[in-house]
C-alpha positions as CSV (number, residue, x, y, z in Angstrom):
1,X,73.7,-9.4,72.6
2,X,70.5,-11.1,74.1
3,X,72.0,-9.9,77.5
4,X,70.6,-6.4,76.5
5,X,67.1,-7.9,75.4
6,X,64.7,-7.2,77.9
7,X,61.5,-9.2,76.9
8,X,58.3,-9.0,79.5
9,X,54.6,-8.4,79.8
10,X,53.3,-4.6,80.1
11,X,52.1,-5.9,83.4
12,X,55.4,-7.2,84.5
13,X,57.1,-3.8,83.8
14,X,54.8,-2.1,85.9
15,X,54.4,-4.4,88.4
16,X,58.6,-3.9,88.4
17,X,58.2,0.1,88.3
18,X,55.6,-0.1,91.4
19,X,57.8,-2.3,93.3
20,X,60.5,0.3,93.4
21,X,58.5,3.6,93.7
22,X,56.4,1.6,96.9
23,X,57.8,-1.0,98.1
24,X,55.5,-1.3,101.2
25,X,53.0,-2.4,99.1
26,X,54.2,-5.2,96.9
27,X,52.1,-7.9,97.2
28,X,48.8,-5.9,96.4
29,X,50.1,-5.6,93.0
30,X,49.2,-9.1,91.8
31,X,45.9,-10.6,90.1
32,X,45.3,-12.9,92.9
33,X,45.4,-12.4,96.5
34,X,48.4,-13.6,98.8
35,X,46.4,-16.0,101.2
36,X,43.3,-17.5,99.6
37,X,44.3,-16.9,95.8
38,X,41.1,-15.3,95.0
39,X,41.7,-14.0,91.1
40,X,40.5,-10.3,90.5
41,X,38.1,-11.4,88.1
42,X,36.3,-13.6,91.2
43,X,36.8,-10.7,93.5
44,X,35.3,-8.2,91.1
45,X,31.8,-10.6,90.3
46,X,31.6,-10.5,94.4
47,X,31.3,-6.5,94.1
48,X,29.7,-6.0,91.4
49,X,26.7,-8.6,92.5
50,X,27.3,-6.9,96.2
51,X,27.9,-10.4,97.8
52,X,29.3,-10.7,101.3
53,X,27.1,-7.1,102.4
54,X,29.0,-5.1,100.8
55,X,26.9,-2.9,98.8
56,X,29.3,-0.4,97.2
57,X,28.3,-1.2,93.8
58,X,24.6,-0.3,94.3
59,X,25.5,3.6,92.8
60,X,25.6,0.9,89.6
61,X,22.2,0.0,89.9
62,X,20.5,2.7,87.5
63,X,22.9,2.2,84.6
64,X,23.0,-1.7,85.2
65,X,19.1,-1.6,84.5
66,X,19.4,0.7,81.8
67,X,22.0,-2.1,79.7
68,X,19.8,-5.2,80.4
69,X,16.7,-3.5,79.5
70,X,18.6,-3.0,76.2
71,X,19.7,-6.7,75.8
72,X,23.1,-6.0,76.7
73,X,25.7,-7.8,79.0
74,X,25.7,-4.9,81.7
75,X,28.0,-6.5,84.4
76,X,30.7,-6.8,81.3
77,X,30.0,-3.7,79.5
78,X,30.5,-1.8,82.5
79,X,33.8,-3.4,83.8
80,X,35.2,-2.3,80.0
81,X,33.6,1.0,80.8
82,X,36.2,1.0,83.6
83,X,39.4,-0.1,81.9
84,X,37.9,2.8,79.0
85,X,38.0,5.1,81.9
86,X,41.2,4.1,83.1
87,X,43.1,4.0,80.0
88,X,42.9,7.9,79.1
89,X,42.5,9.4,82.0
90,X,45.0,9.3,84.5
91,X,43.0,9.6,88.6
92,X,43.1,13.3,88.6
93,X,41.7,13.5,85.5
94,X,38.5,11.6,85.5
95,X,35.9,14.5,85.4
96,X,37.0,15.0,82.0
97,X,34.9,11.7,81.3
98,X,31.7,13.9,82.0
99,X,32.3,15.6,78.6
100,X,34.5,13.5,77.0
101,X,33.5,11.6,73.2
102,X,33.2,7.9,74.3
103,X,34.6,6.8,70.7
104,X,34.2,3.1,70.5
105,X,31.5,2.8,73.0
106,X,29.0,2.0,71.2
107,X,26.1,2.6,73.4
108,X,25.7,6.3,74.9
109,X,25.2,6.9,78.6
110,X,23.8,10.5,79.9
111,X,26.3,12.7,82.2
112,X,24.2,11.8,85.5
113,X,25.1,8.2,84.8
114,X,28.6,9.0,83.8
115,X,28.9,10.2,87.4
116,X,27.8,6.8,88.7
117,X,30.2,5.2,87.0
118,X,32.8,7.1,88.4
119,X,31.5,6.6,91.4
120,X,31.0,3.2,90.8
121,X,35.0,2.5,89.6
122,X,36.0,4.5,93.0
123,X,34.6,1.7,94.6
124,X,35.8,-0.9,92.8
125,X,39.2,0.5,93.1
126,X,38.8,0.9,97.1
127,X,37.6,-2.8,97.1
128,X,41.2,-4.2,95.2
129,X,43.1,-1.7,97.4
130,X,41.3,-3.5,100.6
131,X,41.5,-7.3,99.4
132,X,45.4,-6.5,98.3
133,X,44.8,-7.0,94.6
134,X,45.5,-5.7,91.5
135,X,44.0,-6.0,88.1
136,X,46.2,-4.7,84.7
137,X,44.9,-1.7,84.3
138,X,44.6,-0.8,88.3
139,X,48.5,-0.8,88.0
140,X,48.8,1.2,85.1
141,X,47.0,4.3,86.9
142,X,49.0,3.4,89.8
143,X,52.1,3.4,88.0
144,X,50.8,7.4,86.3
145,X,51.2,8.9,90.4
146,X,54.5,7.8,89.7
147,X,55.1,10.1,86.2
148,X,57.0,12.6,87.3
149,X,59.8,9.5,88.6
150,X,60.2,7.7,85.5
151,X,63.2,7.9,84.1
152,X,64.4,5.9,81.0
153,X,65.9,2.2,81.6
154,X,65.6,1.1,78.3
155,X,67.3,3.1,74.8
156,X,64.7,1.2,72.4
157,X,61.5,-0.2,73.0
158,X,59.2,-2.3,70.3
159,X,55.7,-3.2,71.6
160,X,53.4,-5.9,70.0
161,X,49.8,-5.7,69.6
162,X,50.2,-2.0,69.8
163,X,46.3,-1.9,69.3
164,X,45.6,-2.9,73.1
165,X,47.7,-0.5,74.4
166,X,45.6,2.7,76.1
167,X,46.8,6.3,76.4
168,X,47.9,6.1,79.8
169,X,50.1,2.8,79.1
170,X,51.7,4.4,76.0
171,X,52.8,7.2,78.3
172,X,54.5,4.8,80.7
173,X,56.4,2.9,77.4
174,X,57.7,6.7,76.8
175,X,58.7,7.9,79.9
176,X,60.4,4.5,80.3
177,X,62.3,4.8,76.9
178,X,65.4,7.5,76.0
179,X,64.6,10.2,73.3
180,X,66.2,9.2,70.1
181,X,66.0,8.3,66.5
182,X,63.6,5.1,66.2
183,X,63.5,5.0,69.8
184,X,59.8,3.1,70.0
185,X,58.5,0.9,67.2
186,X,54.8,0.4,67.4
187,X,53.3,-2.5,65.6
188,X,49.2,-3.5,65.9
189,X,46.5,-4.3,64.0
190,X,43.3,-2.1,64.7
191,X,41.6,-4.3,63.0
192,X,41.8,-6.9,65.8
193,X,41.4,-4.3,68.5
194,X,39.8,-6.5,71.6
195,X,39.9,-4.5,74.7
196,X,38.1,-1.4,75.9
197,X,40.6,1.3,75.6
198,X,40.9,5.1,74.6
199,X,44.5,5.6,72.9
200,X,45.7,8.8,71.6
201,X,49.5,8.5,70.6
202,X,49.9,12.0,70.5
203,X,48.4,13.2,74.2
204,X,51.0,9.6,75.2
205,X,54.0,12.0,73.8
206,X,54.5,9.3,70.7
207,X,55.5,11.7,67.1
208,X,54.2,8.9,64.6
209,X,53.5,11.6,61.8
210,X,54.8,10.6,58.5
211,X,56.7,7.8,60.1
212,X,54.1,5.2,60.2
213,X,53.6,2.7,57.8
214,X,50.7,0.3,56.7
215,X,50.9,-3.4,55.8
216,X,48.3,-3.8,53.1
217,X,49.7,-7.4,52.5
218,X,48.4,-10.1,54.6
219,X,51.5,-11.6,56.1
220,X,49.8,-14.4,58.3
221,X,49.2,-16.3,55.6
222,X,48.4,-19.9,57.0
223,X,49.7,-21.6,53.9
224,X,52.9,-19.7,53.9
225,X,53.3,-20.7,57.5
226,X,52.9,-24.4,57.0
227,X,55.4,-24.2,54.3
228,X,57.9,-22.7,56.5
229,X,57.0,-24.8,59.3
C-alpha cells in the first residue's frame, strides 16, 4: 500500500511539475544558486538594499520610506507584500491588485504605490530569473503558465497546514488531483496562519460548502502527548 503514498513538500511537487513542462531550465528552480550556493533569501537582501549597482529596487524607495516612517519592518513587510501578490494572482493578472481588498494586510498603501510594488516584484522576479534561482512562491506562478497542462497524477490528495496555502497553490493541488468523492482533504488551523497569503478555496476550484468541519476540541494537548509518548 505505501507504494501508492506519495508524501513531498508543495515545493517539491512543483519543482517536479516545472521540470517536465521546461526542462531547459532546471536548475533555476532551486533556493540556492548552482555555483556559489547563494540562498534566495541572501540574494533578495542584495536587491532590495541595491548592492552590487544594481538599482532595480529603487521604484521601492517611496513606499520603503513610507513603512519606516511608521515604525514598521519595511524591507520584510514588502517581501510578504510579494508572496500576497503572488499567491492570488496568477502574472497576467496582477493589475487586479490596483483595486483589489488587501484583507490581512494590515497597513493600507495608495494605488500609486501599489504600482511600485508591482513594479518593484517585476524586478525582483527578473533578478531570480538572472541569478538562476527560485524562491517558493516564484515556482508556484511559474508552475500557473503551465495550467492549462496539468493533468491529474494523483486520485486523492490531503494537505497539512492548509492555512499556508494561497489561491494560486490550491489551484495547482486541484488541477493535480482527479474529480471525485473526497478527492482533497484540507486540514489547517487559521488560527496559526504565518505567511502572507490571499486564499480563496472557491476562485482555487475547491467545493468545501457543507462539507467542512471544525475541531472545537484542542487535540494537541501536551499532556495527552506525553502520556502516549
Amino acid at each position: 500500500i505505501s507504494e501508492n503514498i506519495y508524501v513531498a513538500s508543495f515545493f517539491e511537487v512543483c519543482q517536479e511539475q516545472l521540470c517536465k513542462f521546461d526542462p531547459d531550465n532546471e536548475q533555476k528552480y532551486n533556493d540556492e544558486t548552482i555555483v556559489l550556493n547563494e540562498h534566495v533569501d541572501e540574494i533578495y537582501r542584495e536587491f532590495y538594499r541595491c548592492y552590487l549597482n544594481n538599482y532595480d529596487a529603487s521604484c521601492l524607495k517611496p513606499i520603503h520610506n513610507l513603512l519606516i516612517s511608521n515604525s514598521i519592518d519595511a524591507e520584510t513587510y514588502l517581501r510578504d507584500e510579494f508572496d500576497w501578490i503572488r499567491s492570488g494572482l496568477a502574472i497576467t493578472e496582477r493589475d487586479k491588485n490596483l483595486q483589489v481588498q488587501r484583507t490581512g494586510r494590515f497597513y493600507p498603501i495608495r494605488n500609486e504605490l501599489r504600482q511600485s510594488i508591482l513594479n518593484g516584484l517585476s524586478a525582483w522576479e527578473t533578478k531570480m530569473d538572472a541569478v538562476g534561482v527560485s524562491d517558493y512562491l516564484a515556482l508556484t506562478n511559474a508552475l500557473t503558465g503551465y495550467l492549462h497542462k496539468l493533468s491529474p497524477v494523483y486520485d486523492f490528495c490531503i494537505v497539512d497546514e492548509a492555512q499556508d496555502f494561497g489561491t494560486t497553490e490550491l489551484q495547482i493541488i486541484r488541477g493535480l488531483t482527479r474529480n471525485g468523492e473526497n478527492d482533497i482533504f484540507l486540514c489547517g488551523d487559521v488560527t496559526q496562519h504565518i505567511l502572507a497569503k490571499q486564499q480563496n478555496i472557491k476562485d482555487a476550484g475547491i467545493m468545501i460548502n457543507g462539507r467542512s468541519r471544525l475541531l472545537d476540541q484542542n487535540y494537541r494537548n501536551s499532556r495527552e502527548i506525553l502520556r502516549c509518548a
